[in-house]
N, CA, C and O atoms as a GROMACS GRO file, in nm:
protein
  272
    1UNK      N    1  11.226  11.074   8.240
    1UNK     CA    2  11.125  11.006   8.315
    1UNK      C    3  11.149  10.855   8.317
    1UNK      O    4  11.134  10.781   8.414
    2UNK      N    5  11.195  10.816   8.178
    2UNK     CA    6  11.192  10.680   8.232
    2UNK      C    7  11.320  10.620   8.288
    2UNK      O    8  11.327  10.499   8.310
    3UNK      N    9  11.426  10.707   8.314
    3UNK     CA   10  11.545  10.665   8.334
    3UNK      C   11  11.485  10.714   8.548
    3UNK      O   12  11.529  10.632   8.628
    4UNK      N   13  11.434  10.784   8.584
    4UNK     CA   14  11.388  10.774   8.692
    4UNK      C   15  11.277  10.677   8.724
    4UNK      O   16  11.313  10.607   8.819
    5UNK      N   17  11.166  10.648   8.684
    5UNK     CA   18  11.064  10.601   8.701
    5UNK      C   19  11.063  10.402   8.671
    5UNK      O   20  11.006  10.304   8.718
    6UNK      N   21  11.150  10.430   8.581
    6UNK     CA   22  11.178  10.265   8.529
    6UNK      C   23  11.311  10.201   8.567
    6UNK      O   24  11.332  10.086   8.606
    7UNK      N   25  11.398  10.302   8.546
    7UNK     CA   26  11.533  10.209   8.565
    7UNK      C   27  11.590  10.218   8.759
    7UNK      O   28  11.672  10.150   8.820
    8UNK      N   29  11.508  10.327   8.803
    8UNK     CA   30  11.512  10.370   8.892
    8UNK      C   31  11.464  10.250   8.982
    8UNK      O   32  11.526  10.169   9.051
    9UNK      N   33  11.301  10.272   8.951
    9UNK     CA   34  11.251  10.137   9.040
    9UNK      C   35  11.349   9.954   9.023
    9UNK      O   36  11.375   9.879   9.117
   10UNK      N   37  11.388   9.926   8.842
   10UNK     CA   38  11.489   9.829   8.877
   10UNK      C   39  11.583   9.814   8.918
   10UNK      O   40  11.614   9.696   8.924
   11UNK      N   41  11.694   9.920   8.976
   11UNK     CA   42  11.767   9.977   9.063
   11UNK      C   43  11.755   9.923   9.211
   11UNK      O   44  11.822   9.840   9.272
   12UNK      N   45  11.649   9.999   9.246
   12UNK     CA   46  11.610   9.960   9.374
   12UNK      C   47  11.543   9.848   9.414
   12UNK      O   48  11.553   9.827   9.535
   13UNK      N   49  11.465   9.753   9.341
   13UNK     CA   50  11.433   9.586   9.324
   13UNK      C   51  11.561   9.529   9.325
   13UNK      O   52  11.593   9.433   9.396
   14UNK      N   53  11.639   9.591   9.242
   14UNK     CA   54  11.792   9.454   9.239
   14UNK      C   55  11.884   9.486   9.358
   14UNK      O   56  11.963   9.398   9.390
   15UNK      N   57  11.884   9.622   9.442
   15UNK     CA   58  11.938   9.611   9.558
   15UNK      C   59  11.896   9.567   9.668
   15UNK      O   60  11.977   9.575   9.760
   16UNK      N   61  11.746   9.503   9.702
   16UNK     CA   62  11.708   9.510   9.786
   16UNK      C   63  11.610   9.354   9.771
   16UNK      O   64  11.542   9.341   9.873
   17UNK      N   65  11.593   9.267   9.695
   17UNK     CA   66  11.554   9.191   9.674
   17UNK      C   67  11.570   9.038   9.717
   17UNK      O   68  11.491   8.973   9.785
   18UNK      N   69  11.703   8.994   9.655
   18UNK     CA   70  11.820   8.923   9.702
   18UNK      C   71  11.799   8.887   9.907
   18UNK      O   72  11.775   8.786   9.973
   19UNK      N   73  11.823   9.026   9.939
   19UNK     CA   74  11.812   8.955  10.090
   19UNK      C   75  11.696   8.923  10.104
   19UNK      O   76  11.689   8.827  10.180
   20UNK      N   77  11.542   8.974  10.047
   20UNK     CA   78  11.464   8.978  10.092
   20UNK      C   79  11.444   8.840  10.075
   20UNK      O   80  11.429   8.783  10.183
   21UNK      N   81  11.435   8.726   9.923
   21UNK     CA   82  11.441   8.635   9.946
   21UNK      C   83  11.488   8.541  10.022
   21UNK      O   84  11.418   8.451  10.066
   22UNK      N   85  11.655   8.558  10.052
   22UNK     CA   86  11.730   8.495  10.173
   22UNK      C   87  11.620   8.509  10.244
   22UNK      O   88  11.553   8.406  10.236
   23UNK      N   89  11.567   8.598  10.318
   23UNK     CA   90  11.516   8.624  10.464
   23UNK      C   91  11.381   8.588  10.444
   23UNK      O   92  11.312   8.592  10.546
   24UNK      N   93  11.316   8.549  10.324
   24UNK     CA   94  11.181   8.490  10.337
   24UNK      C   95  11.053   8.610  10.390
   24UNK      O   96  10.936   8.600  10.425
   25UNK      N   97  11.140   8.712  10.375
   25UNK     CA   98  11.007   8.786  10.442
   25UNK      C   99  11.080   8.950  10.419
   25UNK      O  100  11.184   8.984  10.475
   26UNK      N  101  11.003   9.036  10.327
   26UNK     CA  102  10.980   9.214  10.316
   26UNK      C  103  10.869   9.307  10.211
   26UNK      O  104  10.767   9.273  10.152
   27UNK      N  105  10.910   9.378  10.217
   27UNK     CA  106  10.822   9.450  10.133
   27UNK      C  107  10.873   9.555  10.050
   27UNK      O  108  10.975   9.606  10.097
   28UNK      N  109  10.844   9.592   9.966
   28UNK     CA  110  10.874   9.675   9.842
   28UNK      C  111  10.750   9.762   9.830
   28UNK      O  112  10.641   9.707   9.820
   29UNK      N  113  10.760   9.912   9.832
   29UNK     CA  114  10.644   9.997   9.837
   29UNK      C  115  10.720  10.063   9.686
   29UNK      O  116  10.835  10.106   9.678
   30UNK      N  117  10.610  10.053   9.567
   30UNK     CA  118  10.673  10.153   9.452
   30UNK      C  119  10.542  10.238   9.450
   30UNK      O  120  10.432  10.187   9.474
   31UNK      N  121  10.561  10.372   9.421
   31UNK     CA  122  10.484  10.528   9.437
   31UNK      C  123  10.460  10.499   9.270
   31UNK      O  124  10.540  10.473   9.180
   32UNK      N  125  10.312  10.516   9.271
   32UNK     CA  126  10.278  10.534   9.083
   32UNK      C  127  10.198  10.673   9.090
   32UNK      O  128  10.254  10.757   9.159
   33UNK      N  129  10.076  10.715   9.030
   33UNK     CA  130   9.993  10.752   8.967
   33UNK      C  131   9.883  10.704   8.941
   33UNK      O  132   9.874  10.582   8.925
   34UNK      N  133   9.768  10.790   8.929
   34UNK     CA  134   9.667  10.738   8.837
   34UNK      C  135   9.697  10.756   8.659
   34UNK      O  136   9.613  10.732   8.573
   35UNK      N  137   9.817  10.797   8.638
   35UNK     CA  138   9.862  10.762   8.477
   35UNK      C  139   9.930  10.650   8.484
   35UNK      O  140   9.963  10.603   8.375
   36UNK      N  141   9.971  10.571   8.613
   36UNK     CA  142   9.982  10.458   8.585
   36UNK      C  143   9.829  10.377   8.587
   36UNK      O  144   9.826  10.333   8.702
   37UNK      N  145   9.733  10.345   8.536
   37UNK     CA  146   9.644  10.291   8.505
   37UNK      C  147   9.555  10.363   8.366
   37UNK      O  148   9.514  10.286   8.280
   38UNK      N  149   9.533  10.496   8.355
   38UNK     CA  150   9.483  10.599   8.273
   38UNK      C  151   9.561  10.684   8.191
   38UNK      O  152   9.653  10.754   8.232
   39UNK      N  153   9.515  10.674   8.056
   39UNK     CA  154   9.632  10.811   7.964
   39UNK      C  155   9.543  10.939   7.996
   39UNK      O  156   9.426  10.970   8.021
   40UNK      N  157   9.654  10.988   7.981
   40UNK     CA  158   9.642  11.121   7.952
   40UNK      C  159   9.672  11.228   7.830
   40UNK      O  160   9.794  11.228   7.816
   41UNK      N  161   9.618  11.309   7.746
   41UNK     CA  162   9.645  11.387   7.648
   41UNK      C  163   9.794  11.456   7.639
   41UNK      O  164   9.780  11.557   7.708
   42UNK      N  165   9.901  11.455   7.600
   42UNK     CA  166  10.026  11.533   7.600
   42UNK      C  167  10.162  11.430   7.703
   42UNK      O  168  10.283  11.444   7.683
   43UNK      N  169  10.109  11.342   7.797
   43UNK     CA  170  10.173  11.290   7.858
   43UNK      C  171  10.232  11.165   7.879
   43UNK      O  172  10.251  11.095   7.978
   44UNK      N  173  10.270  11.151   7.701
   44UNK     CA  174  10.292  10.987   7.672
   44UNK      C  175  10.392  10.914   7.736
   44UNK      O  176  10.385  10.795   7.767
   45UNK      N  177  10.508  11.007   7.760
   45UNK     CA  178  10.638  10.934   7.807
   45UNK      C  179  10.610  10.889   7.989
   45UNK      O  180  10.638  10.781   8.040
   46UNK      N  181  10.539  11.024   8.069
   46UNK     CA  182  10.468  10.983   8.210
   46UNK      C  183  10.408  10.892   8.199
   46UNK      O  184  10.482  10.800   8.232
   47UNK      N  185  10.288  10.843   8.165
   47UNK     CA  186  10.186  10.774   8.131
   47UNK      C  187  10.289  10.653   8.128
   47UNK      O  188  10.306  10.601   8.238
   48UNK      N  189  10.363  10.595   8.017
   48UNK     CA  190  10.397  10.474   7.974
   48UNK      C  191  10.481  10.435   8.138
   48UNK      O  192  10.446  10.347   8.217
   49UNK      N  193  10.576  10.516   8.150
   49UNK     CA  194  10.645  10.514   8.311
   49UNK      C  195  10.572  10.499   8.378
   49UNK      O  196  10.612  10.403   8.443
   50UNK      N  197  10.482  10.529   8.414
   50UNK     CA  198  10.401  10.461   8.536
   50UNK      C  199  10.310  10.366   8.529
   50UNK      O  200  10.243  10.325   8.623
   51UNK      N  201  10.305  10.312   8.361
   51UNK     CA  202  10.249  10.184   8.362
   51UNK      C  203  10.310  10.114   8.389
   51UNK      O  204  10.271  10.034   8.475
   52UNK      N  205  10.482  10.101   8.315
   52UNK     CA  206  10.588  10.014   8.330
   52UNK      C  207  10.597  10.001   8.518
   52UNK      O  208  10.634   9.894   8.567
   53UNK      N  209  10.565  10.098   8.594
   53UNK     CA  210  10.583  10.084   8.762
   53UNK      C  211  10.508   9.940   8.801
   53UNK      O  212  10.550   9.832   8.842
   54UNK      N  213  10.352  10.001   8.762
   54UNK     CA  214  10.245   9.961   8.789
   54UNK      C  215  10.265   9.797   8.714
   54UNK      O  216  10.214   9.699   8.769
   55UNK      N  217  10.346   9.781   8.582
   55UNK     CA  218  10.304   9.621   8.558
   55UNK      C  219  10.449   9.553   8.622
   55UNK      O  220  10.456   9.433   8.646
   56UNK      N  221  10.539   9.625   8.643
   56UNK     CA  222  10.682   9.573   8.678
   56UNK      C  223  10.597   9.560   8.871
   56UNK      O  224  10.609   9.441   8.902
   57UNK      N  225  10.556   9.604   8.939
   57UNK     CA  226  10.497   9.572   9.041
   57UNK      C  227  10.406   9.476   9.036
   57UNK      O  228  10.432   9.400   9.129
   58UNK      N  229  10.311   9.439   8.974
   58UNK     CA  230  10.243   9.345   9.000
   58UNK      C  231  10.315   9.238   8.957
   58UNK      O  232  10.304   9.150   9.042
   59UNK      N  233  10.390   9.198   8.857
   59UNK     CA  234  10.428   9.107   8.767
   59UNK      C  235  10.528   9.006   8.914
   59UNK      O  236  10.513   8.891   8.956
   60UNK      N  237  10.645   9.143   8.963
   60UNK     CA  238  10.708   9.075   9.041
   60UNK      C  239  10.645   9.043   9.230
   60UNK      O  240  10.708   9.016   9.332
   61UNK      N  241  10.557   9.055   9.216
   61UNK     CA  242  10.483   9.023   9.348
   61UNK      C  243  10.411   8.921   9.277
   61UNK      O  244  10.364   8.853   9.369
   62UNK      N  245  10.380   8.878   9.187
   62UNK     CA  246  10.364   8.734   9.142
   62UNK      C  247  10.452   8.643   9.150
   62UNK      O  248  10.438   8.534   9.206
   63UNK      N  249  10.540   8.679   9.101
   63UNK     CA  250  10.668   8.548   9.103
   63UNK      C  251  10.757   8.541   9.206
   63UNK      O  252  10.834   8.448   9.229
   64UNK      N  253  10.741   8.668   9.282
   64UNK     CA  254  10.788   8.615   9.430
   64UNK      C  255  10.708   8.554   9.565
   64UNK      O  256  10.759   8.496   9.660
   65UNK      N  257  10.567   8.584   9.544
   65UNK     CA  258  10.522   8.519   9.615
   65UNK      C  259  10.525   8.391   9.604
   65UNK      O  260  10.458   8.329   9.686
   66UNK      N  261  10.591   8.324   9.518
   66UNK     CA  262  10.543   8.166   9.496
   66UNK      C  263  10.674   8.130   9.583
   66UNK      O  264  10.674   8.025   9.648
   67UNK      N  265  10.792   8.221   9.585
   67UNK     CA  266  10.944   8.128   9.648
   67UNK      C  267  10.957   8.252   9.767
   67UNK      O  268  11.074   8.276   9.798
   68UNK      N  269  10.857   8.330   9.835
   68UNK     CA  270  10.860   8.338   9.967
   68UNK      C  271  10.734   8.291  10.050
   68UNK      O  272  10.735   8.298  10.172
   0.00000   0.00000   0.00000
């Protein structure tokens, strides 16, 4: 899970990022969960992966909005 869910999504941020800055203008859609915000009983390793989505998304739509 987290080699899909985490390294996956930084995968696809570091291929696709780069131009987006050049070009001043895109968007990045990442797919979570409501276990990305809420635990769940038995589902620690899901759960943590879709928090890591959920804070690796907000974190970097912070710091790129300031240099696009």
């Amino acid at each position: 899970m987290l080699e899909v869910n985490v390294k996956g999504l930084l995968n696809g941020i570091h291929a696709v990022l780069p131009g987006m800055v050049a070009r001043r203008h895109g968007t990045i859609i990442n797919v979570s969960s409501i276990a990305g915000r809420k635990t769940f009983p038995g589902h620690v390793a899901y759960c943590g992966s879709k928090f890591a989505v959920h804070a690796i998304s907000e974190n970097l739509r912070e710091e790129v909005a300031a240099i696009m």
